[in-house]
Structure formats: structure tokens, C-alpha cells
C-alpha positions as CSV (number, residue, x, y, z in Angstrom):
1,X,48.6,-1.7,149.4
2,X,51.0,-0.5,152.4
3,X,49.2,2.2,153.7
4,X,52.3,4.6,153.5
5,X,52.9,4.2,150.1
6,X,49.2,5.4,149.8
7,X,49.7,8.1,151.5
8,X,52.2,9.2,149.9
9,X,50.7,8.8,146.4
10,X,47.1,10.8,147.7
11,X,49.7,13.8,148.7
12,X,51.0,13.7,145.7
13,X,47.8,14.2,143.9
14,X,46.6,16.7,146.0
15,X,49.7,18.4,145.5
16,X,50.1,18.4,141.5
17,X,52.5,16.2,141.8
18,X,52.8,13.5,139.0
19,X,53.4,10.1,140.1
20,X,53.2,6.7,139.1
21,X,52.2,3.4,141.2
22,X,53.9,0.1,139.7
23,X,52.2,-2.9,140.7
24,X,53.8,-6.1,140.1
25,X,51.1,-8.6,139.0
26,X,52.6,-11.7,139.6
27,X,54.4,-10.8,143.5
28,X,52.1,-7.6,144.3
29,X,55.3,-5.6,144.7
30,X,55.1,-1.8,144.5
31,X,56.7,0.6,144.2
32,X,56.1,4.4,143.9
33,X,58.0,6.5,141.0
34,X,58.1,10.6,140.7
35,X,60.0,11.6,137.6
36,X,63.0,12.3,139.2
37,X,63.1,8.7,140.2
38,X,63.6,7.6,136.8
39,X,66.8,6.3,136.0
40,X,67.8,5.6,132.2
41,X,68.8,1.9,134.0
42,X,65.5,0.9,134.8
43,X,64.0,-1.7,132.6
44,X,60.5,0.6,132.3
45,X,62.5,3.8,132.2
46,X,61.0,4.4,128.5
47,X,57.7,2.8,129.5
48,X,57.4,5.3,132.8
49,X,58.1,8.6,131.1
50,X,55.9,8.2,127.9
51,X,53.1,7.2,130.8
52,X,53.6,10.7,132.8
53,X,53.2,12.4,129.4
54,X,49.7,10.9,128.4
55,X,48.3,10.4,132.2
56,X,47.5,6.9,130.8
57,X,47.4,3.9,133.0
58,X,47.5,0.3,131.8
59,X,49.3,-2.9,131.7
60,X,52.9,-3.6,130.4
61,X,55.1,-6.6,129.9
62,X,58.2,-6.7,131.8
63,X,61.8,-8.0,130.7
64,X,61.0,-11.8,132.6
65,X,57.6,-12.0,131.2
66,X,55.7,-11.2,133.5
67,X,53.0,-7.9,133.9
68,X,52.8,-5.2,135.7
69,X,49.9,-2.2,136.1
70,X,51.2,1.3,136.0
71,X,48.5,3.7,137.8
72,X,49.0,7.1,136.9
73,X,48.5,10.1,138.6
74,X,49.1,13.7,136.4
75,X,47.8,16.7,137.3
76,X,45.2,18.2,135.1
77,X,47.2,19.9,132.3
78,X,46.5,24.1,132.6
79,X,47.1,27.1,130.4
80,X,47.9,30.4,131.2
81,X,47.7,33.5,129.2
82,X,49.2,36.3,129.8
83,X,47.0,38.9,128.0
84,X,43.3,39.2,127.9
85,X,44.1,40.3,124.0
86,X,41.9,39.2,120.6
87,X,43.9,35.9,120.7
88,X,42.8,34.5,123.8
89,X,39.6,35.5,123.4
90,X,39.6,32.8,120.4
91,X,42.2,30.6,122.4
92,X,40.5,30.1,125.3
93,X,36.9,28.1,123.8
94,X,39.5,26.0,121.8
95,X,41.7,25.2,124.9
96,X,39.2,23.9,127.1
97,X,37.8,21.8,124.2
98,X,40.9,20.0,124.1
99,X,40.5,19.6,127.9
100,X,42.6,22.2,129.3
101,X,42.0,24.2,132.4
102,X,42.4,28.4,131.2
103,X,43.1,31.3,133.2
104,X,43.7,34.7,131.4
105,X,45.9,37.4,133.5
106,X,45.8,41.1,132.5
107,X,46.0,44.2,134.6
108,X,44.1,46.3,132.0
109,X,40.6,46.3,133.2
110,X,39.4,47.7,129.8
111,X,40.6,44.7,128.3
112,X,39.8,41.4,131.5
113,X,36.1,42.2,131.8
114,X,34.2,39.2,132.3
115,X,31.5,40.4,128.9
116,X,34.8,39.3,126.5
117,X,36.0,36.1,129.0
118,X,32.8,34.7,129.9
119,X,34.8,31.2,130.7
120,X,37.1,30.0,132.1
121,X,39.6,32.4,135.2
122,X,40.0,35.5,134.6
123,X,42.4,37.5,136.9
124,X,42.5,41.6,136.1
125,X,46.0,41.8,138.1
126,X,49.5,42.4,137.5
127,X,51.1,38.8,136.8
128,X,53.7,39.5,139.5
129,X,50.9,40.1,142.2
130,X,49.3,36.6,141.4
131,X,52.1,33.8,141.2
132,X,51.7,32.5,144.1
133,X,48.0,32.1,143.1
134,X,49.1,30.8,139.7
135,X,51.1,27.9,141.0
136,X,53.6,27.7,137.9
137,X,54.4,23.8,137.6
138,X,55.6,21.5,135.1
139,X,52.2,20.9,133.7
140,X,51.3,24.3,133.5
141,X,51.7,25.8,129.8
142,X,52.3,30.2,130.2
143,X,51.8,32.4,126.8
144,X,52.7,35.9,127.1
145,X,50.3,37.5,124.6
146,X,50.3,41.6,125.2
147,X,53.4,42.5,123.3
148,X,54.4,44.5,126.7
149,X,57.9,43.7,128.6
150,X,56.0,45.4,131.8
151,X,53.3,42.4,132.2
152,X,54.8,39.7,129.6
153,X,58.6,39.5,131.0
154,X,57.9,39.0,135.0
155,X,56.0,35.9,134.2
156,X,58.2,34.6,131.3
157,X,60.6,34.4,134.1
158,X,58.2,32.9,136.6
159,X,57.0,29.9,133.9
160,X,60.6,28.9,132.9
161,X,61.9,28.8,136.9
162,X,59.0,26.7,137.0
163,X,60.1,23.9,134.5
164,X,56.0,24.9,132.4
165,X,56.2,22.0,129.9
166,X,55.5,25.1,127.4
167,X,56.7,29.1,127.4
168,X,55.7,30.9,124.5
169,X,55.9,34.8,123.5
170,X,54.1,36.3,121.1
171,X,56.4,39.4,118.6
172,X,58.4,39.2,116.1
173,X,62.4,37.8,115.9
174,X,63.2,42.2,116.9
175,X,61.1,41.7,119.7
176,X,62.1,38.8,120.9
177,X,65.9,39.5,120.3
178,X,65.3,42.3,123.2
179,X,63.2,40.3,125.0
180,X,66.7,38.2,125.6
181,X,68.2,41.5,126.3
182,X,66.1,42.0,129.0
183,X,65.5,38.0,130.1
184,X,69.1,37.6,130.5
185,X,69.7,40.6,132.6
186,X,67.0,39.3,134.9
187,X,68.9,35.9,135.6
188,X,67.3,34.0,132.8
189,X,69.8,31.7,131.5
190,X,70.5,31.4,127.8
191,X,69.0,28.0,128.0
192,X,66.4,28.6,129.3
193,X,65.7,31.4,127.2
194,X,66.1,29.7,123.9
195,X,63.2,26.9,125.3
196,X,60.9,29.8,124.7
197,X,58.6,29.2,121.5
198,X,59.3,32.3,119.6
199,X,57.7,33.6,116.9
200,X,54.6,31.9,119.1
201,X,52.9,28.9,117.4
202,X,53.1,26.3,114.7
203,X,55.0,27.6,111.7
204,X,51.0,27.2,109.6
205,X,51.2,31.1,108.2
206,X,48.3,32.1,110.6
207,X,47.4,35.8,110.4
208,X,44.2,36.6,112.2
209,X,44.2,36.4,115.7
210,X,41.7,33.3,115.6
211,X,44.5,31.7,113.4
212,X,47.5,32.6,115.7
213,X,45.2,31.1,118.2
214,X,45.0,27.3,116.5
215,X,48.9,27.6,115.4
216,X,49.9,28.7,119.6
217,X,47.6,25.6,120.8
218,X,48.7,23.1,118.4
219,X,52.3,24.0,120.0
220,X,51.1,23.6,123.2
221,X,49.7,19.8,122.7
222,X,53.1,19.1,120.9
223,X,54.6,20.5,124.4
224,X,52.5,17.8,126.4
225,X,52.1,15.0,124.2
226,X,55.5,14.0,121.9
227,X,58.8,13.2,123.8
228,X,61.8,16.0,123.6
229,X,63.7,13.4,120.5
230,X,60.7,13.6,118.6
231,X,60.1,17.3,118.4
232,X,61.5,19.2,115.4
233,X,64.9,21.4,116.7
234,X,65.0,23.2,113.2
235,X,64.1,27.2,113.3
236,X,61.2,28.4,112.5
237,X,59.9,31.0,109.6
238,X,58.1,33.9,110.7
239,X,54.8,32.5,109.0
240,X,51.7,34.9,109.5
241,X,52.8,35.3,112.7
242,X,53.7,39.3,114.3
């Protein structure tokens, strides 16, 4: 491997940034691809981006028939919640079951002690005083869980600058209608806005907080693993969901 190339495929590990190595089986040509390098003309263009959502590496055919071996680099998927509430208690054992990395930001120190988030990080701040320490990123997922503009909104903001392959906001289609108020007056675009998944979670009628906590996590993996023409566009019912 030209020693370059692997340097700059380390730093972009150790930087959480995804990246993929294409090895040419036949020549031993390589060549290094970031997402932004994707072009909808390149014959693995399909091949490259379903890769950087699974992490997966493995052999594919190309268009002369020969092979090449795609090693992929992602960074370690990661969820955020903002809210140290009755839903990420139950959200947090599930998450890092299904392999994710948690860390749970509230400024209420009656509600972020470590006796009710034994795992995982646990930050008792204002979300606005840690996100630099957060690192938003594009394989960051950020659910705003207190029902409070004063903690939720700042990092609502934060996650969609940040391109988090999932925003979510848990309250109801009121609450969320001046949640845009607010968003937009902030510089939120309406775009960007209407990416976030509100009413928070699948549409499965969930009611108790241990419920909410399946339906907002099964939208999360949806986030990371299907493709954007594969996910469902159509609105969603309020369901158990406040």
C-alpha cells in the first residue's frame, strides 16, 4: 500500500471520518473514497454508499469482471440524549445492546445522577456548554427528550448543522409546531427542520416510557441502516406517543 494513502486512511479513523479503501484485485490499484467523493458516475457508486451505511467490508464484482475488496472504515455509530428523563433510562440498556455508544446530557442534577444512569456517559451540563465535547457528526444520532425549549432547542440546532444521520424531538404536533417557530428564528432552515423525526419514534402506539423507548430506537436503526429511497416519506399518526 503507498504509504500516503495509509496515512491518510489511519487519520481518517482517528478522526471519525468514514472512508473506504478500494483495492483492485487483479492490478493492486487503490484508491481512497470519503462520501463526498462519490459520484452517481462511478460504476461502484451504489456499491460504495450502501458499504458506508453497514461498516461492512467485502469483495464485489466490477463492470469488466474482475474483483475488487472494499475496506471500510465507519466510526462507531453513537446516541445522544438529551434528557436524563424515564425514557432514557429504558433507552439507554436497549441502545447499547444494539451496539451503540450512549451519552445522556441533562443540567438537572436531580434527574443525571449516576444511581438512575449507572451505564453508559452521563454529562449533568447544559447541552450548549458541552458540544464541543459532544462532537456532533454524521454518525451521531441526537434525541431531545425533556420537553423543554431551554435544553432541547440549542442542541436540535447543533445535531442538524452537524448532518446526525438522526434528529428526533420528543412532544406532540402543538409542540413541535412551536418548536419550528423557535428553530427557524434561530437559522434552522425549513429543511432542515422538517428532517426532524417528530412525534419521536416508530408510529407502533407506544405509551409507557419503556415503549416510546423501543418505537424512538427502532427509528434510529432505520436512520443508519436503509438508504433515504427506501424510507417511508408518508406522515405519521400521533400513536401513543405525547
Amino acid at each position: 500500500m503507498d504509504l500516503q494513502l495509509l496515512a491518510r486512511f489511519n487519520a481518517a479513523r482517528s478522526g471519525r471520518k468514514p472512508a473506504i479503501l478500494v483495492t483492485e484485485i487483479g492490478s493492486g490499484a487503490q484508491r481512497l473514497v470519503a462520501p463526498s467523493d462519490i459520484l452517481d458516475a462511478d460504476p461502484l457508486a451504489a456499491e460504495l454508499r450502501a458499504r458506508l451505511r453497514s461498516g461492512k467490508s467485502g469483495l464485489v464484482e466490477l463492470a469488466d469482471g474482475g474483483q475488487a475488496f472494499l475496506t471500510v472504515s465507519v466510526p462507531p455509530p453513537r446516541i445522544v440524549l438529551i434528557g436524563a428523563v424515564h425514557i432514557s433510562q429504558a433507552l439507554v440498556p436497549m441502545a447499547q445492546i444494539a451496539g451503540f455508544d450512549v451519552t445522556v446530557v441533562d443540567p438537572r442534577t436531580a434527574f443525571a445522577t449516576p444511581e438512575r444512569f449507572p451505564d453508559g456517559t452521563l454529562l449533568a451540563e447544559w447541552p450548549a456548554d458541552v458540544l464541543d465535547q459532544l462532537a456532533l457528526d454524521p454518525y451521531t444520532a441526537l434525541a431531545a427528550l425533556t420537553h423543554d425549549p431551554k435544553i432541547d432547542d440549542v442542541p436540535l440546532a447543533a445535531a442538524l448543522s452537524a448532518g446526525c444521520f438522526y434528529v428526533g424531538a420528543l412532544g406532540s404536533r402543538k409542540t413541535h409546531g412551536k418548536r419550528r417557530e423557535r428553530l427557524l428564528e434561530a437559522g434552522v432552515t425549513p429543511d432542515a427542520f422538517d428532517s426532524i423525526d417528530a412525534p419521536i419514534g416508530a408510529d407502533i402506539g407506544a405509551a409507557s416510557p419503556a415503549e416510546i423507548a423501543v418505537a424512538v430506537l427502532a427509528n434510529i436503526i432505520a436512520a443508519l441502516r436503509k438508504s433515504p429511497e427506501s424510507k417511508s416519506h408518508e406522515p405519521k399518526g400521533e400513536g401513543g406517543r405525547p
